[in-house]
N, CA, C and O atoms as a DFTB+ gen file, in Angstrom:
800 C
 N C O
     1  1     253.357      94.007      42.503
     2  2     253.091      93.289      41.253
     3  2     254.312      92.513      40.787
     4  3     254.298      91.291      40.635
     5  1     255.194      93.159      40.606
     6  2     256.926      92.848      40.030
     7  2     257.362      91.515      41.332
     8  3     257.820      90.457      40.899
     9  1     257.226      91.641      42.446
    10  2     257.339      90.594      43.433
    11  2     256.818      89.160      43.165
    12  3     257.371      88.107      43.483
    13  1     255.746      89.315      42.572
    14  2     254.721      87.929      42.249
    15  2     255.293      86.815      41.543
    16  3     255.454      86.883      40.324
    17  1     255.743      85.381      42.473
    18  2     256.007      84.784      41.953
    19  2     255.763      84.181      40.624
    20  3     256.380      83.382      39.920
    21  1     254.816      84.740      40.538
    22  2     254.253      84.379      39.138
    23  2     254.413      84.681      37.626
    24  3     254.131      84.280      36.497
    25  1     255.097      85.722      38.388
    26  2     255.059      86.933      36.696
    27  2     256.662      86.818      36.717
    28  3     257.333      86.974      37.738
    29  1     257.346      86.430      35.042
    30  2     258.704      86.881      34.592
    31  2     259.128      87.440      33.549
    32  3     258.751      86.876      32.522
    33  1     259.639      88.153      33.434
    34  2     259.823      89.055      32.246
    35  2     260.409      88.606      30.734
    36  3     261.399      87.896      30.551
    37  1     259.701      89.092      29.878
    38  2     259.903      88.700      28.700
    39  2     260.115      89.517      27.758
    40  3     259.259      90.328      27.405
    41  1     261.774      89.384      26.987
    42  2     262.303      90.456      26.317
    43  2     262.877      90.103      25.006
    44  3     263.946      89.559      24.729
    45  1     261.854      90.568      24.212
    46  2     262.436      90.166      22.725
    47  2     263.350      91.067      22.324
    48  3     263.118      92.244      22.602
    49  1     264.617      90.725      21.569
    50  2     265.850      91.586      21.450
    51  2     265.931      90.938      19.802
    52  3     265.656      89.858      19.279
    53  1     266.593      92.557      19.242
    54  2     267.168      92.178      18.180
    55  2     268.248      93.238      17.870
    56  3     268.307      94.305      18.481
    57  1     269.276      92.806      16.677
    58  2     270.415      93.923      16.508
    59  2     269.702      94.843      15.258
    60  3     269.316      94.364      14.192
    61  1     269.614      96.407      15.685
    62  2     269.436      96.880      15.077
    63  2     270.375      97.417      13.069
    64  3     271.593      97.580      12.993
    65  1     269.616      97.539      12.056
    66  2     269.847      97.507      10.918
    67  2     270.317      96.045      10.056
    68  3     271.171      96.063       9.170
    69  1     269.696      94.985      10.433
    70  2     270.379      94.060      10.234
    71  2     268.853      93.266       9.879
    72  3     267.915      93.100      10.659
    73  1     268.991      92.711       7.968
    74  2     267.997      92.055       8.025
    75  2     268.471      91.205       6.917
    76  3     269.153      91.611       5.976
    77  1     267.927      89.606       7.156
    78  2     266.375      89.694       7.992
    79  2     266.940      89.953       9.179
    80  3     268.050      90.480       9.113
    81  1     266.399      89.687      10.506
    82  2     266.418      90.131      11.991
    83  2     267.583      89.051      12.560
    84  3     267.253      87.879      12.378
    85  1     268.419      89.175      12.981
    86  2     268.729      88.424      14.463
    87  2     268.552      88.845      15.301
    88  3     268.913      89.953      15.698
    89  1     267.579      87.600      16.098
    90  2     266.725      88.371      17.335
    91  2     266.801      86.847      18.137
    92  3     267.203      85.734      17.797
    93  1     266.262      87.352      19.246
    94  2     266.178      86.217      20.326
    95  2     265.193      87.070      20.915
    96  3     264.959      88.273      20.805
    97  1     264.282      85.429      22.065
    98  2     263.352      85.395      22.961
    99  2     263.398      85.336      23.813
   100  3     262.363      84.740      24.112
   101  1     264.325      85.693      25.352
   102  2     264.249      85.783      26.056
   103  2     263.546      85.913      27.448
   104  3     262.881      86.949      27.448
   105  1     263.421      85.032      29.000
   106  2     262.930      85.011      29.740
   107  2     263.578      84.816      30.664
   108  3     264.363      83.868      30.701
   109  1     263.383      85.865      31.891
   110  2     264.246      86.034      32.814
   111  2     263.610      86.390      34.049
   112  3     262.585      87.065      33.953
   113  1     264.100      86.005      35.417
   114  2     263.599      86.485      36.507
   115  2     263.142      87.868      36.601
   116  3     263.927      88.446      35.849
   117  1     262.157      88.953      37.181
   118  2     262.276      90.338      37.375
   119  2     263.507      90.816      38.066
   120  3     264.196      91.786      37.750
   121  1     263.660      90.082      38.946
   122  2     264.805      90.263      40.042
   123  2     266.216      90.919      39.082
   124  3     266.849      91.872      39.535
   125  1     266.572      90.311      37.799
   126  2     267.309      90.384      37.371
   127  2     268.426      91.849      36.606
   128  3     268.010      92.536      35.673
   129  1     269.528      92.013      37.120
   130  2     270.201      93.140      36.987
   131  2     270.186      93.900      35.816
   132  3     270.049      93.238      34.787
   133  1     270.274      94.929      35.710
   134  2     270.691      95.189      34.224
   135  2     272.548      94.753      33.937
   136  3     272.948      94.251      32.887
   137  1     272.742      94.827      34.195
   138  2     274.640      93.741      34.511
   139  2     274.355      92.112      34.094
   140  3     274.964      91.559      33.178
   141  1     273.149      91.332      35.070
   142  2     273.339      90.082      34.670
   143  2     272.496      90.122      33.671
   144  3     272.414      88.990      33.196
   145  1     271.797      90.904      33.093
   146  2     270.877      90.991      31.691
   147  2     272.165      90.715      30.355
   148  3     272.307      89.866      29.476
   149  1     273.164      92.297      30.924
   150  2     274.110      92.318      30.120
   151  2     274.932      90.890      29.528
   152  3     275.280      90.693      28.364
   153  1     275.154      89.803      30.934
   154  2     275.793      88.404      30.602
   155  2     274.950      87.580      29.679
   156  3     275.462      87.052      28.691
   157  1     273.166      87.395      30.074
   158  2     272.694      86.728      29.270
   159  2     272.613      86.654      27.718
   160  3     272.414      85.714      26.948
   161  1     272.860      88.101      27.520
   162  2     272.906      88.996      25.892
   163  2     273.763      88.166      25.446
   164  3     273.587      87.140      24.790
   165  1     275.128      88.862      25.995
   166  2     276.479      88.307      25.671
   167  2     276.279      86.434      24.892
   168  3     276.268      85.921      23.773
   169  1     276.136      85.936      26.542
   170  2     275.449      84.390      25.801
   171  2     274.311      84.557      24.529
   172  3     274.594      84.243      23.373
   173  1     273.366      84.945      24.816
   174  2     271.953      84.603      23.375
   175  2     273.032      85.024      22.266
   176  3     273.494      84.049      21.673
   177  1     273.470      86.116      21.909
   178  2     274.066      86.513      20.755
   179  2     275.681      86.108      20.367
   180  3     276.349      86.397      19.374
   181  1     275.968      85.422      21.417
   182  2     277.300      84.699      20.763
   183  2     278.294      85.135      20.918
   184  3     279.335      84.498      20.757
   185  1     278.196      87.126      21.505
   186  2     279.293      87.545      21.797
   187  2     280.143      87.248      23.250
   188  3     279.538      87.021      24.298
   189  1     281.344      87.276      23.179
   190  2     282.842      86.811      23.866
   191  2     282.884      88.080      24.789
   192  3     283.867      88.023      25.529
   193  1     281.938      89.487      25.023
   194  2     282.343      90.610      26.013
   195  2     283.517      90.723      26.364
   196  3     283.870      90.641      27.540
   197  1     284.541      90.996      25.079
   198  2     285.549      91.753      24.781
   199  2     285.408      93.346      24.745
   200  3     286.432      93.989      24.982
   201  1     284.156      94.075      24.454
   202  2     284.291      95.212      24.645
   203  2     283.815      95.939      25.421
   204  3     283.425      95.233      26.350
   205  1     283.557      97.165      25.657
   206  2     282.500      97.991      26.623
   207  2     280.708      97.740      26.435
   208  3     280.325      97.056      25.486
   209  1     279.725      98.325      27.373
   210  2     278.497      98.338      26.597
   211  2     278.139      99.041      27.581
   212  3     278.815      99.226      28.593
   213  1     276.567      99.680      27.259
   214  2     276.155      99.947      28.358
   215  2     274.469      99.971      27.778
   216  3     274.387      99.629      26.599
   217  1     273.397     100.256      28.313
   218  2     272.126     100.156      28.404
   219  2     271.469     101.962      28.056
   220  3     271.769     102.841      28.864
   221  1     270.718     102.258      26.987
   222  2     270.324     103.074      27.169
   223  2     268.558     103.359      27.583
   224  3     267.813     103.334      26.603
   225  1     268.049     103.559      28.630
   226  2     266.501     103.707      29.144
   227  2     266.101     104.509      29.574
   228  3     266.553     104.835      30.671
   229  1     264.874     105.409      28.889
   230  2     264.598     106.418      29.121
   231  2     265.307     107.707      29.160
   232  3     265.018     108.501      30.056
   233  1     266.298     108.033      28.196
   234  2     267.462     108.748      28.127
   235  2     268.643     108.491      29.157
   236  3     269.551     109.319      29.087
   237  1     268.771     107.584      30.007
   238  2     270.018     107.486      30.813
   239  2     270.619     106.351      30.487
   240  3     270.070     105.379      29.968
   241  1     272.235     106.498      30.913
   242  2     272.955     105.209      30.203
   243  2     273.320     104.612      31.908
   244  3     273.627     105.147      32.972
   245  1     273.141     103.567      31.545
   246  2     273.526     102.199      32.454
   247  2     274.736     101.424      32.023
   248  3     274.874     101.047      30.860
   249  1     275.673     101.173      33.039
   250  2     276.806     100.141      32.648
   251  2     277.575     100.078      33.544
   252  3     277.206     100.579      34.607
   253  1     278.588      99.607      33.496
   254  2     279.594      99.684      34.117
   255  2     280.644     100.923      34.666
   256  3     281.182     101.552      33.754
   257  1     280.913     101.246      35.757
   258  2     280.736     102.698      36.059
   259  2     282.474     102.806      35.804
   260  3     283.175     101.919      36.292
   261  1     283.034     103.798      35.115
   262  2     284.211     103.910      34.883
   263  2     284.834     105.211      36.030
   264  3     284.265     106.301      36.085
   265  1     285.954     104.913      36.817
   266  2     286.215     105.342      37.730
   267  2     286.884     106.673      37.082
   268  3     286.983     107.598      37.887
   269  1     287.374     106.943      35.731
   270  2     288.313     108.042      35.104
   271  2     287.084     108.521      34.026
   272  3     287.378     109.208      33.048
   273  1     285.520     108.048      34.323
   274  2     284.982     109.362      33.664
   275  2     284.877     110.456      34.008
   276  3     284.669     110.711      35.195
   277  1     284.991     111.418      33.074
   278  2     284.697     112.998      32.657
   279  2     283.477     113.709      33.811
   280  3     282.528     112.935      33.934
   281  1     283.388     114.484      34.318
   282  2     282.301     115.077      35.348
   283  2     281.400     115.426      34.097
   284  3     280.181     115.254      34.099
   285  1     282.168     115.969      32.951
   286  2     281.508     116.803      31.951
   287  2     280.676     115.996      31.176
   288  3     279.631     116.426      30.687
   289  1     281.050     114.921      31.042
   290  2     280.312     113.711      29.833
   291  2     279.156     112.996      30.503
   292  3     279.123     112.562      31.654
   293  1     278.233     112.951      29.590
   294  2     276.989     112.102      30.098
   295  2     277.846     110.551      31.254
   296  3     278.880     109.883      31.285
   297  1     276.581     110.694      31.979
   298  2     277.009     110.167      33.292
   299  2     276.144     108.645      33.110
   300  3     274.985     108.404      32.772
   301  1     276.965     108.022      33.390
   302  2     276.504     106.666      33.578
   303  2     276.338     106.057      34.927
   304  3     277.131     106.173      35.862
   305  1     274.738     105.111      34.919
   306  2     274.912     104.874      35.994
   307  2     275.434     103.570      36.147
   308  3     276.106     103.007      35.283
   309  1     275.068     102.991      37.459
   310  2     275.882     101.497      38.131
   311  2     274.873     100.558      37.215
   312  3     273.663     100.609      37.434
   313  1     275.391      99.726      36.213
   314  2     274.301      98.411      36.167
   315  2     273.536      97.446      37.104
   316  3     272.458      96.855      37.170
   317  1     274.991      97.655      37.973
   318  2     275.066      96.412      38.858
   319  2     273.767      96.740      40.151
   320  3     273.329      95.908      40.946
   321  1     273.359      98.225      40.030
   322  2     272.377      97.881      40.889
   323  2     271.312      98.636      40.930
   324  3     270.860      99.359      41.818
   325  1     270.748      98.244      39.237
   326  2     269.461      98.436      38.418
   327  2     268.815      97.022      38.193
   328  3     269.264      96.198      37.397
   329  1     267.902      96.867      38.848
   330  2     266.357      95.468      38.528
   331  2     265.914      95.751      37.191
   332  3     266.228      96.762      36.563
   333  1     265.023      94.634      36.692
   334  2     264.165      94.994      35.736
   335  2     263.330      95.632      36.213
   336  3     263.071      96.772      35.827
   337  1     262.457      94.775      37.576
   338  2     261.187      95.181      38.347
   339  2     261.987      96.533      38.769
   340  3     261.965      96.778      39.975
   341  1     262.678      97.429      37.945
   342  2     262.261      98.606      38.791
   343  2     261.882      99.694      37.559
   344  3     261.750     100.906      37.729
   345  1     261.717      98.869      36.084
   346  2     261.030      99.626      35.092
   347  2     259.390      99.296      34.858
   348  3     258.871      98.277      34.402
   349  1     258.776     100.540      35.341
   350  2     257.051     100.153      35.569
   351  2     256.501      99.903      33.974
   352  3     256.600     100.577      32.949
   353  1     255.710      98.252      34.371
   354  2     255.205      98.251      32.640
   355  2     253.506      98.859      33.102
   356  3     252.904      98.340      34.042
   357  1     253.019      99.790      32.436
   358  2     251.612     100.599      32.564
   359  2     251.141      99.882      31.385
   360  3     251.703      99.503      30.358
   361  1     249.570      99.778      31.965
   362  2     248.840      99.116      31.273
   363  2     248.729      98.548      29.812
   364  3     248.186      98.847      28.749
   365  1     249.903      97.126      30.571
   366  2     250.535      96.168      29.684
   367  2     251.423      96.380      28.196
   368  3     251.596      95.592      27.266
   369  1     251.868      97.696      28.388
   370  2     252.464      98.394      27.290
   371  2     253.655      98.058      27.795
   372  3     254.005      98.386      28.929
   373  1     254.592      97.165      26.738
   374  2     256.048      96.706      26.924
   375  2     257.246      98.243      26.532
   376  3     257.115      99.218      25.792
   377  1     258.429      97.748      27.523
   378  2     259.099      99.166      27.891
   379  2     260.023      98.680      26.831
   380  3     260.418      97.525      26.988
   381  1     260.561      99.494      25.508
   382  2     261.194      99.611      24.929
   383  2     263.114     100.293      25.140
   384  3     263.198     101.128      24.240
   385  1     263.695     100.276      25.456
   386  2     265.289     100.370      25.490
   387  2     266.534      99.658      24.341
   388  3     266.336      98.794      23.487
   389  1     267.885     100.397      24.695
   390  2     268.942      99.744      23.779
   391  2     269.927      99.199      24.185
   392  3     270.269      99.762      25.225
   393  1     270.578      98.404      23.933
   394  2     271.187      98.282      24.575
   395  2     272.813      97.858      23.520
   396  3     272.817      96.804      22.884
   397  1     273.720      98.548      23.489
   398  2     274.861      99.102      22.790
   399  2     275.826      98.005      23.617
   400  3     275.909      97.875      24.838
   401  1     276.638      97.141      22.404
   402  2     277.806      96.490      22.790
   403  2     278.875      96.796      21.531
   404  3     278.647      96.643      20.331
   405  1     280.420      97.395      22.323
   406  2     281.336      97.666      21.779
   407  2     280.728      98.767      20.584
   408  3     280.105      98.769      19.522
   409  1     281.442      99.774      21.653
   410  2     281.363     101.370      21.296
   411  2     282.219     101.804      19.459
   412  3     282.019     102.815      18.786
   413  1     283.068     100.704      19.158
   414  2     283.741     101.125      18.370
   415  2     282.496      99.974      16.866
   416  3     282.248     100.656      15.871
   417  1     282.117      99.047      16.846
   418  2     281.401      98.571      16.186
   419  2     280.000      99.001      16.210
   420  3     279.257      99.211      15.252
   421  1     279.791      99.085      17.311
   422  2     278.488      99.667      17.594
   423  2     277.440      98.779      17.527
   424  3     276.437      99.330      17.075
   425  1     277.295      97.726      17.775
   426  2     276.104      96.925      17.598
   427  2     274.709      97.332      18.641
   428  3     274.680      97.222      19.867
   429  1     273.966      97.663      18.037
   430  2     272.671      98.467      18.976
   431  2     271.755      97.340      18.527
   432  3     271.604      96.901      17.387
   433  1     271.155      96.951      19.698
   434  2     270.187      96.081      20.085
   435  2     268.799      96.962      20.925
   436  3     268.661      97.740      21.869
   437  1     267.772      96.128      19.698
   438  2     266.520      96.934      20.521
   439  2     265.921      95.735      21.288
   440  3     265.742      94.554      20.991
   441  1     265.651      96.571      22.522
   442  2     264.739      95.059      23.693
   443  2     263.501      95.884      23.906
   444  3     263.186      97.064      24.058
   445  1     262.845      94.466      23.834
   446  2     261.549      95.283      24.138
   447  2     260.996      94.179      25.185
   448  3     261.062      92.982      24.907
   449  1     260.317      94.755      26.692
   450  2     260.040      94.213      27.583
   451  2     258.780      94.004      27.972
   452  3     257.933      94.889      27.850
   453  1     258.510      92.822      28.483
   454  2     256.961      92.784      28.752
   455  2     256.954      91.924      29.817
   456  3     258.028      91.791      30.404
   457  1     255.765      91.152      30.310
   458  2     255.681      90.306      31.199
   459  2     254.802      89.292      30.929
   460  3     253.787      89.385      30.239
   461  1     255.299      88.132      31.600
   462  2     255.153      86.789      31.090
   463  2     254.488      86.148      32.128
   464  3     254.286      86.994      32.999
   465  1     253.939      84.792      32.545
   466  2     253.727      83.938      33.136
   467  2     254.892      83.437      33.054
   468  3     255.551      83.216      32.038
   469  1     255.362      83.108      35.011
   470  2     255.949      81.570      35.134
   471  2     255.571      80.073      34.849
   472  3     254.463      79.558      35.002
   473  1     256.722      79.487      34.405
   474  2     256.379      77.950      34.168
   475  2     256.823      77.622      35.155
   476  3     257.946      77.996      35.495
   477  1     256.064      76.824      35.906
   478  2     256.784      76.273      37.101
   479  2     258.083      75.099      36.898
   480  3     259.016      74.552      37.485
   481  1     257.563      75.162      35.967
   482  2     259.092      73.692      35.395
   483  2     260.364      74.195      34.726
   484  3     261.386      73.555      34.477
   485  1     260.033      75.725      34.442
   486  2     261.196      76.059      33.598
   487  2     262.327      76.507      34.253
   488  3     262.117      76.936      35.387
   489  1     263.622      76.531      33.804
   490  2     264.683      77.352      34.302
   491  2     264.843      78.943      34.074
   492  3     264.522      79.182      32.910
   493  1     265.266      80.253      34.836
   494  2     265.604      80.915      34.331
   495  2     266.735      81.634      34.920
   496  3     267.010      81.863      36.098
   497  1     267.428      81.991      33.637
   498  2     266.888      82.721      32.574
   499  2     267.054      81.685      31.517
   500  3     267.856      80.754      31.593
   501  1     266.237      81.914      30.520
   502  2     266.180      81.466      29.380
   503  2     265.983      81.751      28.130
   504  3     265.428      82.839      27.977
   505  1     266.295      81.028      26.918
   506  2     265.729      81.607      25.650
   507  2     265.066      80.355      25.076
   508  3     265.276      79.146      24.981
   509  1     263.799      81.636      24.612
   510  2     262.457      80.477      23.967
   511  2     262.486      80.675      22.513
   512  3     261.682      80.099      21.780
   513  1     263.477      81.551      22.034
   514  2     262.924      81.539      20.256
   515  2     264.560      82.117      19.991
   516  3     265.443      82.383      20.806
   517  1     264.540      82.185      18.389
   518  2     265.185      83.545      17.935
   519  2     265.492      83.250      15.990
   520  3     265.071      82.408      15.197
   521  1     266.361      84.358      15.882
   522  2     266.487      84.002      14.290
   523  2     267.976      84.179      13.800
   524  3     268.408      85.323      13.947
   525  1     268.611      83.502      13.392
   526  2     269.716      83.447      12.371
   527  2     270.872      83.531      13.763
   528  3     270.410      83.956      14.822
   529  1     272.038      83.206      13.727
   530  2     273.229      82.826      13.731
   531  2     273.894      84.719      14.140
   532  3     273.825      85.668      13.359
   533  1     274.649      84.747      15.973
   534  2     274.774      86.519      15.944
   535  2     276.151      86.747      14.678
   536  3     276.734      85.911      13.987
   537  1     276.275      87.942      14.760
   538  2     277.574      88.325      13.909
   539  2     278.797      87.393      14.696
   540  3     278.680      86.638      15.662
   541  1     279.990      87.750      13.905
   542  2     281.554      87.544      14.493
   543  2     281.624      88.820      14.988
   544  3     280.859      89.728      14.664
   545  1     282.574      88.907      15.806
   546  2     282.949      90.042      17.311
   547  2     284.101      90.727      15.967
   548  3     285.070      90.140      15.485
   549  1     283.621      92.035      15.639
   550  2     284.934      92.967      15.515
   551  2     284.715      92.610      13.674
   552  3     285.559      92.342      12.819
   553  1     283.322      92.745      13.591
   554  2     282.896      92.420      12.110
   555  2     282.821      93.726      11.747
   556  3     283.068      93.859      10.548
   557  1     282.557      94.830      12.358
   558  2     282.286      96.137      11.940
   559  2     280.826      96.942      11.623
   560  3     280.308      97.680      10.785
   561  1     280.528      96.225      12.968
   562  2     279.010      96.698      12.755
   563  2     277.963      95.806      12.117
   564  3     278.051      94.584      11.999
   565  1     276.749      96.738      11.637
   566  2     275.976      96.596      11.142
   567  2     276.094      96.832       9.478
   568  3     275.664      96.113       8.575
   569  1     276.828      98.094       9.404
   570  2     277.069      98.342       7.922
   571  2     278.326      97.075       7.654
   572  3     277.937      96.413       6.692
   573  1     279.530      96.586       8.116
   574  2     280.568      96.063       8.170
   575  2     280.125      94.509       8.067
   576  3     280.569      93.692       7.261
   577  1     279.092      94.275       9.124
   578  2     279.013      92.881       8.695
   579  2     278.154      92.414       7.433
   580  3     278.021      91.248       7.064
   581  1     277.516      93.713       6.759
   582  2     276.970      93.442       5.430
   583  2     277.544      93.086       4.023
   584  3     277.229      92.372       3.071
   585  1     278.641      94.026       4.403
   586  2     280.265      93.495       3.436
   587  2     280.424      92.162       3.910
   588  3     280.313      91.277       3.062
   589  1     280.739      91.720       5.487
   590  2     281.523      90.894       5.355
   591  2     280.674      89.469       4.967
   592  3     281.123      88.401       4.552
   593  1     279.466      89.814       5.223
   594  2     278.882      88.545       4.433
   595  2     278.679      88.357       2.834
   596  3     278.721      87.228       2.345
   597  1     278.410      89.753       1.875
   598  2     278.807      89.509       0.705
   599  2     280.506      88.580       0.401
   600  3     280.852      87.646      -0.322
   601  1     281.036      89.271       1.176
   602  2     282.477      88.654       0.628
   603  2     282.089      86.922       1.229
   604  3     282.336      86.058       0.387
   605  1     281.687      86.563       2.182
   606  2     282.119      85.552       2.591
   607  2     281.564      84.437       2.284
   608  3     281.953      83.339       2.681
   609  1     280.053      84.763       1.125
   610  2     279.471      84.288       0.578
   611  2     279.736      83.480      -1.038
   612  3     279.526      82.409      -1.609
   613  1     280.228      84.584      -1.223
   614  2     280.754      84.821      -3.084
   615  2     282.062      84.174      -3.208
   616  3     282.838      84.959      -2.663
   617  1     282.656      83.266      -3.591
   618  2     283.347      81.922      -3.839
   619  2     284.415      83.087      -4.945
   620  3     285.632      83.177      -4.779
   621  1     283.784      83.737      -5.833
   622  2     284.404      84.385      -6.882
   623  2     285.526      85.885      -6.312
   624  3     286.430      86.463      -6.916
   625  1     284.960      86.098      -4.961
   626  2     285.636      87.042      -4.055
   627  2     286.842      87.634      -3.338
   628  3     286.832      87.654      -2.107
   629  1     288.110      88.226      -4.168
   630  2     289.320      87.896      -3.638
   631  2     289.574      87.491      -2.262
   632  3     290.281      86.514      -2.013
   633  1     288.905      88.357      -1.162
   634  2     289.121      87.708       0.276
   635  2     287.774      86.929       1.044
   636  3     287.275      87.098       2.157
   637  1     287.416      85.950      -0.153
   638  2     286.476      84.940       0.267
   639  2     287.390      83.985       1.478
   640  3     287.207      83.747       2.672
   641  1     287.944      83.784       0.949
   642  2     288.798      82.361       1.474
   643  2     289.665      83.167       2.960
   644  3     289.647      82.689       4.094
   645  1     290.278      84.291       2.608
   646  2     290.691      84.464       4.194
   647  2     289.392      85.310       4.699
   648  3     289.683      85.964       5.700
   649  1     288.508      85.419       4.428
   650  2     287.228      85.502       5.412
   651  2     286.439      84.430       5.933
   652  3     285.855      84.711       6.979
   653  1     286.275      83.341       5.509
   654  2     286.056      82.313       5.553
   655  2     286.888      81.732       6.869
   656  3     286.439      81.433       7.975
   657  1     288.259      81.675       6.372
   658  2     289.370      81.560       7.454
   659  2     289.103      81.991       8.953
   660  3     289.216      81.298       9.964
   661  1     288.660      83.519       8.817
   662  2     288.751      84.234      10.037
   663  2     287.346      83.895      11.056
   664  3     287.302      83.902      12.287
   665  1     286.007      83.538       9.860
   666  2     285.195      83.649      10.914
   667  2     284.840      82.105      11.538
   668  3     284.105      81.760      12.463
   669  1     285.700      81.341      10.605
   670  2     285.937      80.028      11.298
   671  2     284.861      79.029      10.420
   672  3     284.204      79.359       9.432
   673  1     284.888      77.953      10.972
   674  2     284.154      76.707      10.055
   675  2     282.739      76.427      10.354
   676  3     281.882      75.872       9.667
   677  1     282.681      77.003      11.683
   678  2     281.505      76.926      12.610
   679  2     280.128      77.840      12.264
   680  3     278.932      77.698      12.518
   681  1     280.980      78.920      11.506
   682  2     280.635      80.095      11.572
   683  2     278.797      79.636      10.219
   684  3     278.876      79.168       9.084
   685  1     277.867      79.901      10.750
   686  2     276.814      79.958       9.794
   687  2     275.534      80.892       9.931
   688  3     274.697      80.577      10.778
   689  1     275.285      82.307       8.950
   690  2     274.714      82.854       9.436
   691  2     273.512      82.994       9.727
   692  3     272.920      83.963      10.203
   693  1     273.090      81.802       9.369
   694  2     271.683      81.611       9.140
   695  2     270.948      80.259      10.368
   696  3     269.832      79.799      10.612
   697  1     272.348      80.060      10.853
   698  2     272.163      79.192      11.631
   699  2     271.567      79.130      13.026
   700  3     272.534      79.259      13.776
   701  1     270.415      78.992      13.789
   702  2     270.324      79.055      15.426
   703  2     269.733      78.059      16.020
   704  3     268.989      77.199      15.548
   705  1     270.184      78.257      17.306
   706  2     270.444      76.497      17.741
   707  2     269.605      76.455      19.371
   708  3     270.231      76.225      20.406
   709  1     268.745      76.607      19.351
   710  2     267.831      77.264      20.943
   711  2     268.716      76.153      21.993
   712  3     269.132      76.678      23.026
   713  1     268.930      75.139      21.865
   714  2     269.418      74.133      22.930
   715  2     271.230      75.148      22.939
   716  3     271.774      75.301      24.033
   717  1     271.810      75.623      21.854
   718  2     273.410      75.847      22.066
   719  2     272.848      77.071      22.771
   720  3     273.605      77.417      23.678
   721  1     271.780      77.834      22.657
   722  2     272.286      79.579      23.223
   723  2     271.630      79.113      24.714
   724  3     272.251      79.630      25.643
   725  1     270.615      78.329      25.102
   726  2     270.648      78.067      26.675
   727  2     271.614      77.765      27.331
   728  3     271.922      78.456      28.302
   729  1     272.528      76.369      26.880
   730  2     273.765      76.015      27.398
   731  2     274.743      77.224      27.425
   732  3     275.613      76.984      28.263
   733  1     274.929      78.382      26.854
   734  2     275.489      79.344      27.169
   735  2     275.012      80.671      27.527
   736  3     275.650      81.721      27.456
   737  1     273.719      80.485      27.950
   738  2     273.256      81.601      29.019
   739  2     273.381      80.517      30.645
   740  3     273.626      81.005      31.748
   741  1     273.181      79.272      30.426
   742  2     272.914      78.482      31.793
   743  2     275.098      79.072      32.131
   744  3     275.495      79.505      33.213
   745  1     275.771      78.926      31.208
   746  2     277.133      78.705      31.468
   747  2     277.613      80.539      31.992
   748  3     278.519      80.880      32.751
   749  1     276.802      81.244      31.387
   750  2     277.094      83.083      31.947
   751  2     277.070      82.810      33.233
   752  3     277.987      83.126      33.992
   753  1     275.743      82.039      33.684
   754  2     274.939      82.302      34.789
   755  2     275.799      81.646      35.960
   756  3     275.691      82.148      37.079
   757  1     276.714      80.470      35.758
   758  2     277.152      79.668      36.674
   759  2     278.755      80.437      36.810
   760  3     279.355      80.474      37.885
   761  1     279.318      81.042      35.493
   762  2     280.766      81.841      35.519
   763  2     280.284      83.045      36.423
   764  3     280.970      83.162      37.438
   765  1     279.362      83.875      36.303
   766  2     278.771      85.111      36.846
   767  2     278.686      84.761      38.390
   768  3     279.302      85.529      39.129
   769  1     277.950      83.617      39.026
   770  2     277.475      83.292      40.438
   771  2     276.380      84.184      40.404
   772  3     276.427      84.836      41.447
   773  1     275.291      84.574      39.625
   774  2     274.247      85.323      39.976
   775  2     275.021      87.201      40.006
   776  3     274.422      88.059      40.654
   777  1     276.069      87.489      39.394
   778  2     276.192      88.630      38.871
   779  2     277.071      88.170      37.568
   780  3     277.521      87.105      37.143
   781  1     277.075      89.827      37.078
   782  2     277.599      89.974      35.885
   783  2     279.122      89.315      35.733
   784  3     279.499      88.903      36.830
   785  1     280.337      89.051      34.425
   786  2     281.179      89.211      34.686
   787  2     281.847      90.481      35.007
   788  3     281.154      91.378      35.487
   789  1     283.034      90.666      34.816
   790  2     283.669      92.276      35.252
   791  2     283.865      92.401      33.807
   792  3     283.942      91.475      33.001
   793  1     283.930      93.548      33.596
   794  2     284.956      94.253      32.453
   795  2     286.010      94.183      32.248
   796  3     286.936      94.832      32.735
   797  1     286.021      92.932      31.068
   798  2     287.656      93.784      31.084
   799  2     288.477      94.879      30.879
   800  3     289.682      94.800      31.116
C-alpha cells in the first residue's frame, strides 16, 4: 500500500499550548525519514536546529542516537533509519505522535498523520497551509513565549524595546508566508542531499 506511487503522506503539525495554533500542512514522500521529517519541521517552523529533538511514537523516542547515553535511561532509537511507511495507518485512522525540539524550551509539537493523493505536478516535500508566524529559538517555551509576546506587544513595557531588538524587525507573529516556508523546506532538502542535517 505505502509503496504506491500514488499515495503521500499528509501531516498536520502544530506546537503544543500555544493559541491561537501555529500549525502547518505538510506533504511529504512515504519514503521519508523520521531525520529528514525532522529537517522539514525545522524549515515549516522557522527553527535554526540549534538544539537536540527527538520524536516520540507509540511510547518510543526516535532521534539522533547519542554515543555517551546511559544503558539505564530510556533508549532512543536511530531516526535516520525510521520511514513514515513503516507506521501502519488502519482503517484510515491518522497516526498521532510528538515530536519535541530543544529539551531545555521544550517546544512539543503534535503531528498527526494521514494519507493523501499524489499530485503529479507537485514537489515534495511540501507545505500546503498553516497559521501564524513560528516562535523565536530560545523564547522559553510555550509558557515563555506568552510573556514574551505580552512584553513585545505593549509599547508601555519596560523591556518592550530590547525585545523588540532581540527578536528582530522581521519578526511578526501573526505572520505566514506558504511561498517563504517552501523555499526553506526546498533549501533543508538541497543542504540535507536527501538526509537529515547532523547535530550539532
Amino acid at each position: 500500500m505505502f509503496g504506491s506511487d500514488d499515495l503521500i503522506a499528509r501531516i498536520e503539525a502544530h506546537i503544543l499550548d500555544i493559541e491561537p495554533a501555529v500549525s502547518r500542512t505538510l506533504e511529504l514522500p512515504f519514503s521519508l525519514t523520521l531525520a529528514q521529517l525532522h529537517a522539514v519541521l525545522q524549515a515549516a517552523f522557522g527553527w535554526t536546529d540549534n538544539h537536540l529533538h527527538r520524536f516520540e511514537i507509540g511510547g518510543l523516542d526516535y532521534g539522533p542516537i547519542d554515543p555517551e547515553e546511559d544503558d539505564s535511561s530510556r533508549r532512543t532509537f536511530d531516526s535516520s533509519g525510521v520511514r513514515l511507511h513503516d507506521f501502519a495507518l488502519r482503517y484510515g485512522r491518522p497516526v498521532e505522535f510528538l515530536y519535541e525540539y530543544d529539551f531545555g524550551d521544550s517546544w512539543v509539537h503534535v503531528l498527526k498523520l494521514k494519507t493523501g493523493q499524489r499530485d503529479a505536478a507537485a514537489r515534495y516535500p511540501r507545505c500546503t497551509g498553516g497559521s501564524r508566524g513560528g516562535p523565536p529559538e530560545d523564547s522559553g517555551g510555550a509558557p515563555g513565549y506568552a510573556e514574551f509576546l505580552e512584553t513585545w506587544r505593549d509599547p508601555a513595557h519596560p523591556g518592550h524595546k530590547e525585545m523588540r531588538r532581540w527578536a528582530g524587525r522581521r519578526f511578526d507573529p501573526e505572520h505566514f508566508d506558504l511561498e517563504t516556508v517552501n523555499k526553506a523546506i526546498r533549501a533543508a532538502v538541497r543542504r540535507g542531499n536527501g538526509t537529515a542535517p547532523a547535530q550539532p
